[in-house]
C-alpha positions as CSV (number, residue, x, y, z in Angstrom):
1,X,112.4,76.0,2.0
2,X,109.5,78.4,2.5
3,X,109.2,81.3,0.2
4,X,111.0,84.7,1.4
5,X,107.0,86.5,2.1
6,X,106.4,83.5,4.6
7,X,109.7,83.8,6.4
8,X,109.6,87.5,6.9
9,X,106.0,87.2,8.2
10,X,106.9,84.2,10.8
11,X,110.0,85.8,12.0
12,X,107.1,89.4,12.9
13,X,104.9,86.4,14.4
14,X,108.3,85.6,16.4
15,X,109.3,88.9,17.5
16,X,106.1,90.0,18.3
17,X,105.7,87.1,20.7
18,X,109.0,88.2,22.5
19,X,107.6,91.8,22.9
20,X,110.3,93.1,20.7
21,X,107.7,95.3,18.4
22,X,110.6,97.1,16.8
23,X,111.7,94.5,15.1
24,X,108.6,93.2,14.4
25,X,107.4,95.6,12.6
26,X,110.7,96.4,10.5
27,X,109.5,92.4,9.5
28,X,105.8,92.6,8.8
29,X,107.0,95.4,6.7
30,X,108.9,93.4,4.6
31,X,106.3,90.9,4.4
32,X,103.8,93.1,3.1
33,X,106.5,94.1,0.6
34,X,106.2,90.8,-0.9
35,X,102.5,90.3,-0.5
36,X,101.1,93.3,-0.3
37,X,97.4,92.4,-0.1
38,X,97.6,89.9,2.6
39,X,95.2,91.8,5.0
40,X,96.4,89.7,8.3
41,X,100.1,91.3,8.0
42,X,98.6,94.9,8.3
43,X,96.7,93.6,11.5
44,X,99.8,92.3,12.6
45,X,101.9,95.4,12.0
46,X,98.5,97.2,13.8
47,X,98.7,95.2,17.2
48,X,102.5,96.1,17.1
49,X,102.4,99.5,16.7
50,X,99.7,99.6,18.9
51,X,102.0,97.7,21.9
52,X,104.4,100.6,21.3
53,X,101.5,103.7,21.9
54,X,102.0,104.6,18.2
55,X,98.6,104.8,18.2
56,X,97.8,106.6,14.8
57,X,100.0,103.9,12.7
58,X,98.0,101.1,14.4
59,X,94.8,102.6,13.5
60,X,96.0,103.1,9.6
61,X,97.4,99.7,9.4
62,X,93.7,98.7,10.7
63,X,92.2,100.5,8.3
64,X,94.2,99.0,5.5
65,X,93.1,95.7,6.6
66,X,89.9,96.6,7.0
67,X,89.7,98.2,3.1
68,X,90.9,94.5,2.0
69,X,88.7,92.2,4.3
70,X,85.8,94.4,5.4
71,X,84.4,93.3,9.0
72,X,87.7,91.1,9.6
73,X,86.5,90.7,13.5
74,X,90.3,91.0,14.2
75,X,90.5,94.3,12.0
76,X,87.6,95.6,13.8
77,X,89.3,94.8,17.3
78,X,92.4,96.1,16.3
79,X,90.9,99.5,15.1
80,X,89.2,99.8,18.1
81,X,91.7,99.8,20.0
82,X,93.7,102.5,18.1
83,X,90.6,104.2,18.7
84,X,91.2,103.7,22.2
85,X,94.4,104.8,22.6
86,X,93.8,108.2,20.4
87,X,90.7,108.8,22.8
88,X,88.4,108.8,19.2
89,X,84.7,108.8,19.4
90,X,84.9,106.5,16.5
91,X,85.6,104.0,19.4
92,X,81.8,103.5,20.1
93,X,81.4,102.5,16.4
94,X,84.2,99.7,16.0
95,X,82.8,98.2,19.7
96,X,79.2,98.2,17.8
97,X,80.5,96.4,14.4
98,X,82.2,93.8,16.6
99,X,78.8,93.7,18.4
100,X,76.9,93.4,15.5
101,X,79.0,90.1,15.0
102,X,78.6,89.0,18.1
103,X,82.4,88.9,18.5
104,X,82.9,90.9,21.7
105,X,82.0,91.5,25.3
106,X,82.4,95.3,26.0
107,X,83.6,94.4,29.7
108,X,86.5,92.8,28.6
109,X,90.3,93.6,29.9
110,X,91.0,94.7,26.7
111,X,88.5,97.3,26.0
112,X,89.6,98.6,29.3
113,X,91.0,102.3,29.0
């Protein structure tokens, strides 16, 4: 049986497939309650709160995934898009980190505004 950390992150994973961000959140919470310093779960949580326009919470969540894996090029995306949805000038700097890894192509759908 897999340990309680892993189940409450794959049932997020789950939900968050389904679009049902409200419940995956409540379980990437409780992930992160058992494994705190697992950087991907705050990313997780950040691409869910960001689905649901709670825009400043995605862009904290980044930001704490960011403090534990600097330049995670998923981190980066997922800050710039909270950037994005708060209308930030610190938009143009997370689009140049990801550049600087070659990671991303400004024209694509998802930078779209």
């Amino acid at each position: 049986m897999k340990p309680v950390r892993e189940l409450t992150s794959d049932m997020g994973n789950k939900f968050a497939s389904s679009g049902d961000f409200v419940m995956a959140v409540k379980f990437f919470t409780d992930a992160i309650k058992y494994n705190p310093t697992e950087y991907k779960l705050f990313g997780n949580r950040s691409f869910c709160f960001e689905k649901m326009q709670e825009y400043a919470k995605a862009l904290a969540d980044a930001e704490l995934s960011l403090s534990m894996c600097p330049g995670w090029v998923k981190g980066l995306f997922r800050k710039g898009r909270a950037l994005a949805g708060l209308k930030v000038n610190g938009l143009m700097t997370s689009i140049t980190q990801l550049m600087v890894c070659n990671c991303v192509n400004v024209r694509h759908p998802q930078w779209g505004r």
